[in-house]
N, C-alpha and C positions, 0 to 999 in steps of 0.2 A: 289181791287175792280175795279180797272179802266182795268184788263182783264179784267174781265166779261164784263162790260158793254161794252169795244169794240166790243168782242165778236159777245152780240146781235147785234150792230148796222148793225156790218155783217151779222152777220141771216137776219134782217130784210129787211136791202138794196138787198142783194144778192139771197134771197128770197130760203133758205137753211133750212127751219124748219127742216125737219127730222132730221139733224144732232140734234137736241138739243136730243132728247132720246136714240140716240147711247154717246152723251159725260156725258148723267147725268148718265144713268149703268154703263160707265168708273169710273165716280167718286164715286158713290158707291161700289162697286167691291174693288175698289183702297184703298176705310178707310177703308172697312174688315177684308180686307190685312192687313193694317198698324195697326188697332184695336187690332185684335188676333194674331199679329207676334209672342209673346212670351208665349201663352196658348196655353193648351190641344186640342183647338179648329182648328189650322194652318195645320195640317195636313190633316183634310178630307176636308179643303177649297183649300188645292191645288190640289187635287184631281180630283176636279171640273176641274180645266184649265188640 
């Protein structure tokens, strides 16, 4: 937890919003991935990339 909230402090001080919607579709993207690694599903997800 204490990334995260560094994180923002950074967003906040450094005044970098947009980054917060490029790294929250990383993290969801990223549990998809790690979600369906072993189902029928991984294959047309990698597809995608």
């Amino acid at each position: 937890m204490s990334f995260i909230k560094e994180f923002w402090e950074f967003l906040r001080v450094r005044k970098k919003y947009w980054l917060l919607p490029i790294i929250i579709v990383l993290f969801i993207f990223g549990g998809l991935i790690v979600l369906t690694q072993g189902s029928a599903v991984a294959p047309f997800i990698y597809t995608i990339f």
